[in-house]
FISE-20481 format. One record per residue (C-alpha): residue number from 1; residue in one letter; y, x, z. Coordinates in steps of 0.1 Angstrom, whole numbers. Each point is the difference from the previous one (the first is absolute). Layout:
BEGIN
pt num = NUM, residu = A, py = Y, px = X, pz = Z
...
//
This chain:
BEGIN
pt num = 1, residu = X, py = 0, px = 0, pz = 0
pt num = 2, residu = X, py = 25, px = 31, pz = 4
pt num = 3, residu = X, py = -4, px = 15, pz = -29
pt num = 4, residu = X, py = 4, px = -35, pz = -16
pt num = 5, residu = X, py = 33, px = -7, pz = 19
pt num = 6, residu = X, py = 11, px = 37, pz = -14
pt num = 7, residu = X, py = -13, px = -8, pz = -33
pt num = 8, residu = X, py = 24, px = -27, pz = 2
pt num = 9, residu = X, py = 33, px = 16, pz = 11
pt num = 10, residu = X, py = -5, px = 26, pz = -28
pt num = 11, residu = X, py = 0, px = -32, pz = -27
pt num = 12, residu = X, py = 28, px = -13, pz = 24
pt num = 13, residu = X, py = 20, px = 27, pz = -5
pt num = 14, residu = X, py = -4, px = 12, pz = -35
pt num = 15, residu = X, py = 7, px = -39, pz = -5
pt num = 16, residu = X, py = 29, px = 3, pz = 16
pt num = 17, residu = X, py = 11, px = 34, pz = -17
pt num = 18, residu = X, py = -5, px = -16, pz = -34
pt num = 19, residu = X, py = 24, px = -29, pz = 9
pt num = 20, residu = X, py = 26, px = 24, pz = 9
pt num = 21, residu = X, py = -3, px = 17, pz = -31
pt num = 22, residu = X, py = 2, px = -29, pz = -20
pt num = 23, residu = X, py = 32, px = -10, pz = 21
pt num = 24, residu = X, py = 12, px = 31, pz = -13
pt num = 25, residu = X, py = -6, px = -5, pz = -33
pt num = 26, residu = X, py = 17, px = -33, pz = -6
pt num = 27, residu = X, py = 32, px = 14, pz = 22
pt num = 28, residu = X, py = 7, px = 20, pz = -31
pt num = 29, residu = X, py = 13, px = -32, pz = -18
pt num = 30, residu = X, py = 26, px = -22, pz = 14
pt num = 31, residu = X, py = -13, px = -34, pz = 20
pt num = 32, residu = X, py = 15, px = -30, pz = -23
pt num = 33, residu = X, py = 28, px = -19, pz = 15
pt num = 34, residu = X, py = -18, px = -34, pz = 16
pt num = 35, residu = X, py = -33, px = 17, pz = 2
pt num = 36, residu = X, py = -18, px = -2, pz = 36
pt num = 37, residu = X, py = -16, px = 31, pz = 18
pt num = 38, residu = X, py = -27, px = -14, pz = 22
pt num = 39, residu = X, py = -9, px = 27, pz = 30
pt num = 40, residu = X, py = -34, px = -8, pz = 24
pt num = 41, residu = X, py = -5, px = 21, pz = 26
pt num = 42, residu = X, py = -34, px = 15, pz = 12
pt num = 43, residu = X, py = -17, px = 18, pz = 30
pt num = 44, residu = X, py = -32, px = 10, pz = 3
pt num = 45, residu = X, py = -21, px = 8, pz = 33
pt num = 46, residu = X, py = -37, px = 3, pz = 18
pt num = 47, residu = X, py = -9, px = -27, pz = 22
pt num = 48, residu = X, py = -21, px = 11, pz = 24
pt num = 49, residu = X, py = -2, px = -39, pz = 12
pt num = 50, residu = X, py = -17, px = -7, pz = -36
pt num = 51, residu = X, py = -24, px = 28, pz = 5
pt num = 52, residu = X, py = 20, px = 30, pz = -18
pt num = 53, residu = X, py = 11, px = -20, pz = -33
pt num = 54, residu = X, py = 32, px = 8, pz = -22
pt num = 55, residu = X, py = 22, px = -28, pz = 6
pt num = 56, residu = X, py = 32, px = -10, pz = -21
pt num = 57, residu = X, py = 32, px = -16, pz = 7
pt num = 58, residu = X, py = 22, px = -15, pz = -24
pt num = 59, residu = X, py = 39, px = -13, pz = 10
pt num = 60, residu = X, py = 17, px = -28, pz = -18
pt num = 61, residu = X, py = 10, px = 9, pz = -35
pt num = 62, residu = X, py = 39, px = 9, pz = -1
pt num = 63, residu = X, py = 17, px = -12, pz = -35
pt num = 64, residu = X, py = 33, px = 19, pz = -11
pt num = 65, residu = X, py = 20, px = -14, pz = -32
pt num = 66, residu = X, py = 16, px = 31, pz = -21
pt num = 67, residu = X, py = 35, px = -3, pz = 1
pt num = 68, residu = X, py = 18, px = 7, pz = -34
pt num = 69, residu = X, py = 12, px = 34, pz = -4
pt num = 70, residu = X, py = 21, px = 12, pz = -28
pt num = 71, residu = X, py = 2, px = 37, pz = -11
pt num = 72, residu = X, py = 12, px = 18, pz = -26
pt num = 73, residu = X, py = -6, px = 37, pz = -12
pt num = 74, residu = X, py = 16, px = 21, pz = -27
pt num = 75, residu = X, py = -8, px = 31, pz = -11
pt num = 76, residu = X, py = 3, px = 29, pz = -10
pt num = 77, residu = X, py = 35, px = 23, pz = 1
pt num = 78, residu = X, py = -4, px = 21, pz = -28
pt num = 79, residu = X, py = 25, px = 24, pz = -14
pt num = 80, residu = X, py = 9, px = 13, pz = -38
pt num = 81, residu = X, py = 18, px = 29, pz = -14
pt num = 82, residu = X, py = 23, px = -8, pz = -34
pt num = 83, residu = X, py = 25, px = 17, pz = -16
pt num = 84, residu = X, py = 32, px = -17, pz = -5
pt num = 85, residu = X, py = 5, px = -31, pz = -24
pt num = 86, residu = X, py = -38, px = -11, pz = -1
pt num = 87, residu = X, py = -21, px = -29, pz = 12
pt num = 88, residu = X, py = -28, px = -2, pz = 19
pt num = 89, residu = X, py = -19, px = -21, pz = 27
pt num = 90, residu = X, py = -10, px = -9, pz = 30
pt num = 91, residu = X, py = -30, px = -19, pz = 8
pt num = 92, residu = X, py = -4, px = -21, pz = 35
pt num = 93, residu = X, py = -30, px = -23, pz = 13
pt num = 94, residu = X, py = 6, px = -26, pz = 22
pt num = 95, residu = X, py = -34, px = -18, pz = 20
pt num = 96, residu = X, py = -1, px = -27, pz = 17
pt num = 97, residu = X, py = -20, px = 15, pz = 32
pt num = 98, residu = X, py = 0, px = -36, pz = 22
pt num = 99, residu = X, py = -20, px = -28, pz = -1
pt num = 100, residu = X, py = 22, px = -29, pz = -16
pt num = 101, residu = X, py = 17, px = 2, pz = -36
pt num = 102, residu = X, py = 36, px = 11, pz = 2
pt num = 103, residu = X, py = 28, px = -1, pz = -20
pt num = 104, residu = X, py = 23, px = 33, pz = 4
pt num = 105, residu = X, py = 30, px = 9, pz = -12
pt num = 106, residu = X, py = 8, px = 30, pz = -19
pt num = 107, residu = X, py = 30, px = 20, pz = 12
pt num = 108, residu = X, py = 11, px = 37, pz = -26
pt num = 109, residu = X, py = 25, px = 17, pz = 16
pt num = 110, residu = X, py = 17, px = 36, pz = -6
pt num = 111, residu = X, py = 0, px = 19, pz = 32
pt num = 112, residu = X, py = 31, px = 11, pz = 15
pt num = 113, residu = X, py = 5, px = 32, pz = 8
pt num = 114, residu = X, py = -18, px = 18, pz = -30
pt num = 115, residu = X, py = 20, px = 18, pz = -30
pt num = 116, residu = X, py = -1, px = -26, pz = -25
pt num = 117, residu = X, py = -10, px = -34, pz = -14
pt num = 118, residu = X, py = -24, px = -4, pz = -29
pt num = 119, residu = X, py = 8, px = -23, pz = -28
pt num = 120, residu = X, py = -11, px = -30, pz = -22
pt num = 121, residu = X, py = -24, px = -4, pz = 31
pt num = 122, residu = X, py = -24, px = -32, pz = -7
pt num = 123, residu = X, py = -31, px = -14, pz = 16
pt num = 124, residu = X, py = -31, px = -12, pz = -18
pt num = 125, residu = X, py = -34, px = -14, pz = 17
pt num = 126, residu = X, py = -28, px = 16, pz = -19
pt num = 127, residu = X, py = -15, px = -34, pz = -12
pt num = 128, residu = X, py = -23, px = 24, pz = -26
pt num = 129, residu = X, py = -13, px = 29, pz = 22
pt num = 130, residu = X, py = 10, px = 24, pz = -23
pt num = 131, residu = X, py = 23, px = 17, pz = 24
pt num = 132, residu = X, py = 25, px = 2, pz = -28
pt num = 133, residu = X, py = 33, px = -25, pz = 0
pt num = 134, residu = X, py = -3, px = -18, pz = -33
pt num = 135, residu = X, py = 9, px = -36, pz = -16
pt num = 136, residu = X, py = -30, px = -17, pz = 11
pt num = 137, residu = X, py = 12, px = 5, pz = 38
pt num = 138, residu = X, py = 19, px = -21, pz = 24
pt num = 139, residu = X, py = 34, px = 8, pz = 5
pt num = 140, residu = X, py = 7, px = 2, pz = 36
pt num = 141, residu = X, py = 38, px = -3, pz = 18
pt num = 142, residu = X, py = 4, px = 17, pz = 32
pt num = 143, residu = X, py = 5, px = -29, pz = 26
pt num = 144, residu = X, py = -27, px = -18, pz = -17
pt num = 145, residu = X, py = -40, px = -13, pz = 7
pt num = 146, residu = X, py = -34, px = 8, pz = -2
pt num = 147, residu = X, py = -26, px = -20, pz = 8
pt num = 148, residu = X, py = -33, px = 24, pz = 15
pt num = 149, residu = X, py = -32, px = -22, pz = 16
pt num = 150, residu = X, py = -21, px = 14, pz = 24
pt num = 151, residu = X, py = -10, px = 41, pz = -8
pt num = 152, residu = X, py = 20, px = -3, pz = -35
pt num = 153, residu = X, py = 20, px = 28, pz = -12
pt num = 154, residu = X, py = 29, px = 0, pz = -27
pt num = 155, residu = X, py = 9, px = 33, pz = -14
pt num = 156, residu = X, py = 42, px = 1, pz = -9
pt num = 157, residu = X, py = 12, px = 21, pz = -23
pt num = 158, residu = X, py = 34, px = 18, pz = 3
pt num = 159, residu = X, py = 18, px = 13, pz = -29
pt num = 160, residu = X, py = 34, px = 23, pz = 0
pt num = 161, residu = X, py = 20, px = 27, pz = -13
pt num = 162, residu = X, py = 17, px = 28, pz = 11
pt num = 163, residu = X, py = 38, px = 7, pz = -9
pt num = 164, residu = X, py = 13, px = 21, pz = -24
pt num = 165, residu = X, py = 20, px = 26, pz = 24
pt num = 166, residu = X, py = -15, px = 5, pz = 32
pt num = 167, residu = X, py = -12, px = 35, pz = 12
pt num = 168, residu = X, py = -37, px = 15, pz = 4
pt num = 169, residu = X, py = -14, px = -10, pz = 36
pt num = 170, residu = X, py = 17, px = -33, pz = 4
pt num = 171, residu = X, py = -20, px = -27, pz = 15
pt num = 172, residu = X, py = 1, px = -38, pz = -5
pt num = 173, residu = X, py = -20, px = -21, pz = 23
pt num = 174, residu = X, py = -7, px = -34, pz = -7
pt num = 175, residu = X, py = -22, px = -23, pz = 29
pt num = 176, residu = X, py = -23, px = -31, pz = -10
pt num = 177, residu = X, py = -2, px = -26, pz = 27
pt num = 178, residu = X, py = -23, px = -33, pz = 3
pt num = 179, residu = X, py = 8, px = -23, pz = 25
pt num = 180, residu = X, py = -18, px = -33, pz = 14
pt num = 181, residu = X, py = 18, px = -12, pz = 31
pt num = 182, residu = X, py = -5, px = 27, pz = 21
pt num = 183, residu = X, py = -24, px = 16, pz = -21
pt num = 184, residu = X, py = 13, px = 31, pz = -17
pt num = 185, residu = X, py = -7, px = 32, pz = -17
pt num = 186, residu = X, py = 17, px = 25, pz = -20
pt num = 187, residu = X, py = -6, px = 32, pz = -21
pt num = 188, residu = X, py = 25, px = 25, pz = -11
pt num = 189, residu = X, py = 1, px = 16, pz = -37
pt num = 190, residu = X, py = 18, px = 32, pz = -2
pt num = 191, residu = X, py = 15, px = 17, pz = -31
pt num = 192, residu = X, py = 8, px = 35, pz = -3
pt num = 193, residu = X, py = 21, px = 14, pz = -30
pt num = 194, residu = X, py = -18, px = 36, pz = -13
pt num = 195, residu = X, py = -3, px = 18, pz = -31
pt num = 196, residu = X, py = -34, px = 6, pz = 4
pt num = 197, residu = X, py = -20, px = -30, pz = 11
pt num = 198, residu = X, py = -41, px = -11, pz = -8
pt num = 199, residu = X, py = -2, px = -38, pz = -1
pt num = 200, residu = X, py = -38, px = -14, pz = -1
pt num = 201, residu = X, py = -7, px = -38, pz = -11
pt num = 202, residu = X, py = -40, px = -12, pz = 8
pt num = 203, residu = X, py = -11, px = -34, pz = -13
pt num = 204, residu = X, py = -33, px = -13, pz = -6
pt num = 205, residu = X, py = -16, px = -19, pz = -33
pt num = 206, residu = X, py = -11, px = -30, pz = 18
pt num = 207, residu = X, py = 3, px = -25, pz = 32
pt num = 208, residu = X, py = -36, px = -6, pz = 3
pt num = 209, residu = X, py = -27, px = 18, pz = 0
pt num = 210, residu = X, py = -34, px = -5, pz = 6
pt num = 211, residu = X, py = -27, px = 18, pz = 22
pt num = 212, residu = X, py = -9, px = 28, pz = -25
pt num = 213, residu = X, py = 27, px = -3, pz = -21
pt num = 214, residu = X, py = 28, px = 22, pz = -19
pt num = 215, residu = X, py = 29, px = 4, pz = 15
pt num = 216, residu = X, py = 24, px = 24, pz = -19
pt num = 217, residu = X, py = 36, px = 19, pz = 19
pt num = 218, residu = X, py = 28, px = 9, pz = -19
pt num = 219, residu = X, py = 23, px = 23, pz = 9
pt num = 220, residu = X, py = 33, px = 4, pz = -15
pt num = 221, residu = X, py = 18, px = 35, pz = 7
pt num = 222, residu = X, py = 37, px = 6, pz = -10
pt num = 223, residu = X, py = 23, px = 28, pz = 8
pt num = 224, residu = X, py = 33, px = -18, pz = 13
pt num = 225, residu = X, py = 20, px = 26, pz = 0
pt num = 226, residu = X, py = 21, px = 24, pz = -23
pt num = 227, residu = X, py = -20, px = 34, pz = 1
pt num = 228, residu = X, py = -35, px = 5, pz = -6
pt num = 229, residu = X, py = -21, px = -6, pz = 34
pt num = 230, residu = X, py = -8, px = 43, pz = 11
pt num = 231, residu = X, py = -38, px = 4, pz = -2
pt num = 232, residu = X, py = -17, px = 14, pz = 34
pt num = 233, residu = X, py = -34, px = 13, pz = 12
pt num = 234, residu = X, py = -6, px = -8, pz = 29
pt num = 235, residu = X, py = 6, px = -33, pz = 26
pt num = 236, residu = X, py = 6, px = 2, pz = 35
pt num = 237, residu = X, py = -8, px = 35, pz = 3
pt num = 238, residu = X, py = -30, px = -7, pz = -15
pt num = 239, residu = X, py = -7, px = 15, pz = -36
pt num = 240, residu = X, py = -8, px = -23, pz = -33
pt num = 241, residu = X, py = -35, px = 13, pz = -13
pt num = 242, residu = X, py = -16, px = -16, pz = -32
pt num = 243, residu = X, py = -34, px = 14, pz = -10
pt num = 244, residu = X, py = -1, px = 30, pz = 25
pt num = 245, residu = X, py = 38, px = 11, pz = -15
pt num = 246, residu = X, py = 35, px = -7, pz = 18
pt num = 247, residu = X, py = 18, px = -21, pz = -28
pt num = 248, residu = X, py = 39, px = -3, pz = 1
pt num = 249, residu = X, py = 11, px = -32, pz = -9
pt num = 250, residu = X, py = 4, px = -42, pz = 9
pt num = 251, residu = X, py = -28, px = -20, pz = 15
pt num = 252, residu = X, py = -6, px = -33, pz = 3
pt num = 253, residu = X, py = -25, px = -9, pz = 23
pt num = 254, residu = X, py = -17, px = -31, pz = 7
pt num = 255, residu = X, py = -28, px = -10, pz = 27
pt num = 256, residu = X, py = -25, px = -25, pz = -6
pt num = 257, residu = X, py = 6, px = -32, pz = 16
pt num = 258, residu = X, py = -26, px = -12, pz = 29
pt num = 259, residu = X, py = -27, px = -16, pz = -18
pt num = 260, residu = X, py = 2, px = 12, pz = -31
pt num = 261, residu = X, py = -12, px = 30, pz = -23
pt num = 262, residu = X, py = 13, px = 24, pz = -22
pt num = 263, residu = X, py = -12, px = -20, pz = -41
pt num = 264, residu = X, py = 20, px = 20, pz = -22
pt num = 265, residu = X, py = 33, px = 20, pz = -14
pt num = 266, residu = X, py = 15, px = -24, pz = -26
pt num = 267, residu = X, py = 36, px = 14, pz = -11
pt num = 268, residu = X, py = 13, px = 36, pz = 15
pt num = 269, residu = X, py = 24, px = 5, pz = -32
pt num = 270, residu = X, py = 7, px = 40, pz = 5
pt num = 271, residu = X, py = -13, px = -4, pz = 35
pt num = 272, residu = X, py = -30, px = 21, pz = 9
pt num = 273, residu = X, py = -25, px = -24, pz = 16
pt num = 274, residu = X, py = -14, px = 14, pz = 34
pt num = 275, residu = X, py = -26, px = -8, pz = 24
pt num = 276, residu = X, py = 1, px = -1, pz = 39
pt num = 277, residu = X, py = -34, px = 9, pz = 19
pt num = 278, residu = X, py = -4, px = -17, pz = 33
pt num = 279, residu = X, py = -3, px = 28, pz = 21
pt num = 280, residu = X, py = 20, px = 25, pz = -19
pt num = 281, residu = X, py = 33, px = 17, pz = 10
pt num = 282, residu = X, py = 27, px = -31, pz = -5
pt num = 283, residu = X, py = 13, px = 17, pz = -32
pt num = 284, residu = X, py = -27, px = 18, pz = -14
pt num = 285, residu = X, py = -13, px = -20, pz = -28
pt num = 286, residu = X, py = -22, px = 5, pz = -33
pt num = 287, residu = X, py = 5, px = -13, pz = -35
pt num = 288, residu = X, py = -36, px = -5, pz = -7
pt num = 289, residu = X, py = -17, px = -35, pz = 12
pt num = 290, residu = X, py = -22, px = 7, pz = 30
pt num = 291, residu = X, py = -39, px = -18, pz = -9
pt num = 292, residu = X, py = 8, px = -25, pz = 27
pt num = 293, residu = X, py = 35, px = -17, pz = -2
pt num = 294, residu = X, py = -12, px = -13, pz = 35
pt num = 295, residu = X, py = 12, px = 35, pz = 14
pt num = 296, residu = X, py = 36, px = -3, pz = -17
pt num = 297, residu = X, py = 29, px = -14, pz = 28
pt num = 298, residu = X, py = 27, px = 7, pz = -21
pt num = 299, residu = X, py = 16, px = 8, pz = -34
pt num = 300, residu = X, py = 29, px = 18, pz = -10
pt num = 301, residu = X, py = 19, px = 4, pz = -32
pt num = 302, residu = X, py = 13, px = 36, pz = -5
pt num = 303, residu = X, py = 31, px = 10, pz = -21
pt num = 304, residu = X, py = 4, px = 37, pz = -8
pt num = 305, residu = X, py = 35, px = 15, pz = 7
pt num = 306, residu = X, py = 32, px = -14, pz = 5
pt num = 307, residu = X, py = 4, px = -40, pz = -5
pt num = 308, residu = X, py = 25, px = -9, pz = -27
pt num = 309, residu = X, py = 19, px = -37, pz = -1
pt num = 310, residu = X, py = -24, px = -15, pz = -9
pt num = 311, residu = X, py = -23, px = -34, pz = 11
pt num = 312, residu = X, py = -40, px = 2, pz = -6
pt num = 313, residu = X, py = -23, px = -28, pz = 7
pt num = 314, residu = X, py = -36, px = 10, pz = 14
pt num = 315, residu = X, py = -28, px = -21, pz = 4
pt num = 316, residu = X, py = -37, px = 0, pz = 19
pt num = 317, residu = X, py = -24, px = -27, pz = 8
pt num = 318, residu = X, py = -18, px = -5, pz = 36
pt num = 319, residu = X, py = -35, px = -22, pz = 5
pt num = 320, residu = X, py = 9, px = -26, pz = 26
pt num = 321, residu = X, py = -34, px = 0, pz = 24
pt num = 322, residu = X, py = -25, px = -23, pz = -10
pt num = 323, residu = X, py = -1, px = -16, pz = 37
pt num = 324, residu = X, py = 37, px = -4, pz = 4
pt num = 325, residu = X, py = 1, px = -31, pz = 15
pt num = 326, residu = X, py = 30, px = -29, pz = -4
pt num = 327, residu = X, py = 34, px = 6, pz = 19
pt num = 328, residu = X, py = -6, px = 36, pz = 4
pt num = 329, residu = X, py = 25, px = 26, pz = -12
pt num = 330, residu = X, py = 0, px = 37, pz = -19
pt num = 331, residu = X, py = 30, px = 15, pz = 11
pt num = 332, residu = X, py = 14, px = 28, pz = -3
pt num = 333, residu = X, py = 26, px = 18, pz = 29
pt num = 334, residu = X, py = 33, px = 21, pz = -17
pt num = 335, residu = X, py = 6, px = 31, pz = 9
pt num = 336, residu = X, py = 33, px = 15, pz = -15
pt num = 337, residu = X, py = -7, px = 37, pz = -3
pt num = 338, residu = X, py = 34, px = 18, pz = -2
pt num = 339, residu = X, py = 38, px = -10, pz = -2
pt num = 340, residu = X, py = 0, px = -3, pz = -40
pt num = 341, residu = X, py = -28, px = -22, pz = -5
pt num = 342, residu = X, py = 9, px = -40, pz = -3
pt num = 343, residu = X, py = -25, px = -30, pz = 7
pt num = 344, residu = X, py = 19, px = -24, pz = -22
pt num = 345, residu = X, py = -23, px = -29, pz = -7
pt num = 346, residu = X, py = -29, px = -15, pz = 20
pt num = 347, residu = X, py = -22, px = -27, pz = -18
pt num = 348, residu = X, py = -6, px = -27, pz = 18
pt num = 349, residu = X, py = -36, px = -12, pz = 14
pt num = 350, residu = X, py = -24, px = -7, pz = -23
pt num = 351, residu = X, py = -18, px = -34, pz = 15
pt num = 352, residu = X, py = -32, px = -5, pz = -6
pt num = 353, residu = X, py = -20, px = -31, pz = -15
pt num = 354, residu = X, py = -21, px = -15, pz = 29
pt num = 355, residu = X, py = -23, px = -13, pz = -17
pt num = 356, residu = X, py = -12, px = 32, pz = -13
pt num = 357, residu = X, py = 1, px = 12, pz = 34
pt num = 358, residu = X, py = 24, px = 33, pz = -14
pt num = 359, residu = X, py = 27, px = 20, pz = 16
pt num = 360, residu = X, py = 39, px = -1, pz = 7
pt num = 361, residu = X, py = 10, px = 29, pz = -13
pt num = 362, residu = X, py = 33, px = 18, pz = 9
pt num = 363, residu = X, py = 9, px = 23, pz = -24
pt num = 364, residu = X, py = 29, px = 15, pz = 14
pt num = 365, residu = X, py = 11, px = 37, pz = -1
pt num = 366, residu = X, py = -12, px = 6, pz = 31
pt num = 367, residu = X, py = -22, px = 24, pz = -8
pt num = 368, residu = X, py = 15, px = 16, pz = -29
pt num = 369, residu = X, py = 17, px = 31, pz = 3
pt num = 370, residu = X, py = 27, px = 19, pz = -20
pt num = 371, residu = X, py = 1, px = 37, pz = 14
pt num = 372, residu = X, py = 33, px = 21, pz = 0
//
């Protein structure tokens, strides 16, 4: 009878672990507004009245209604380097993190305080996902709505120039704010006026994709400024090696997203198309396929010498896991490397199509890196 009653707590208890792991789990997504969270309590004992059995006690089941909650997040800042008199972009995504549909409002505003203010400054939700402003999008006036149900994002495009005459260095700030009642948020896009400047664009060909399926990255590099971008060897101390040499040069580097792999080079213009190893120094890579693509976490796309003013597009493909499941995402974290390079575009999330079970995909530069 002992070793039944410990038989029992152990089932008891790994019971009782798994419930709190699963009450983990579901934390993860916000509680909809009107939904009830029941809560029973439990204690368990030996009765030595009842000759040595396990004995459970359950209290009255407790019932809490969720409260509506709004929230609001927009993200990210993001700066870019341009030479006087040119346009460029920035690219904010506001989320609806709460548990009820909101409605915010969309404030642009120049900071004060900075060294000058951008012009013909307009606003444009990314109705196509392209990550590019174009006809087919919604024009968008600051002080007006948006209307984001539960987990939705909208991606918001910003479009500007910089003046004529205004010296190298200056800085123009401009903050994106959504606002629900006391729900608010706000990101900050910064623009720096240099001569020498990298700006990268990433989009993606589609938004859905399938478990198994193609998903191809473009990436659009332009040299913003007036002199040719200086070529370098080495980043952060640590030197540029391409099959076993040192190579001098720009590189473009690209990890591969969480669930996906490494499918193929499709457009690298007068690129050099490289391969990352896992395992391998971070900048040691080899222009020969490896036998298993498995074993490649990143790609890079290598120009030789000095960068003249000039815009290339490159182009890969990744295999999206066959077992990605609905609602997940592939994303991709930025990581500016140096004070020259520019993360000027993000495409927004690719969603997936439930019913083939497939992946949201972010495709945003988060990963993608333009060394200086």
């Amino acid at each position: 009878m002992t070793g039944m009653c410990r038989m029992l707590g152990r089932v008891f208890a790994g019971f009782v672990a798994l419930a709190s792991m699963a009450a983990s789990h579901a934390a993860a997504a916000p509680a909809p507004a009107g939904a009830y969270i029941e809560s029973t309590a439990t204690v368990q004992f030996i009765n030595p009245q009842n000759g040595g059995m396990q004995e459970v006690v359950f209290t009255n089941t407790v019932y809490t209604e969720v409260n509506a909650v709004k929230a609001v997040h927009v993200f990210p800042a993001q700066t870019v380097y341009l030479a006087p008199s040119m346009y460029d972009q920035f690219v904010f995504h506001v989320r609806n993190t709460g548990n009820i549909e909101i409605n915010p409002v969309i404030t642009l505003d120049q900071v004060l305080g900075d060294d000058f203010d951008l012009e013909n400054v307009s606003m444009v939700i990314d109705t196509n996902s392209d990550g590019s402003a174009g006809p087919n999008d919604q024009a968008l006036s600051s002080g007006g709505n948006i209307t984001l149900p539960v987990d939705a994002e909208a991606s918001i495009i910003v479009t500007f120039r910089s003046p004529a005459a205004v010296a190298e260095g200056a800085r123009s700030e401009l903050e994106l704010t959504a606002q629900d009642d006391s729900a608010v948020s706000s990101a900050t896009g910064t623009a720096i006026i240099s001569k020498t400047g990298l700006s990268l664009e990433k989009s993606a060909n589609l938004d859905q994709v399938k478990p198994g399926g193609l998903l191809r990255y473009r990436l659009r590099l332009s040299n913003r400024g007036i002199v040719a971008m200086p070529a370098y060897s080495s980043i952060d101390g640590e030197a540029v090696i391409i099959d076993g040499a040192q190579a001098s040069g720009i590189l473009v580097r690209d990890e591969m997203p969480l669930n996906t792999q490494f499918s193929a080079f499709v457009s690298h213009n007068s690129f050099q198309a490289l391969y990352h190893i896992s395992g391998r120094p971070k900048h040691s890579y080899t222009s020969t396929a490896p036998q298993d693509l498995a074993t490649v976490d990143a790609i890079a796309f290598f120009w030789s010498g000095d960068y003249p003013l000039d815009t290339n597009t490159l182009e890969f493909e990744v295999k999206v896991a066959d077992n990605a499941t609905g609602g997940s995402f592939i994303s991709n974290r930025a990581t500016p490397g140096n004070s020259r390079q520019t993360v000027s575009r993000n495409c927004p999330q690719i969603c997936c199509a439930r019913s083939w079970k497939a992946a949201m995909v972010r495709p945003s530069l988060s990963s993608t890196l333009a060394e200086r």
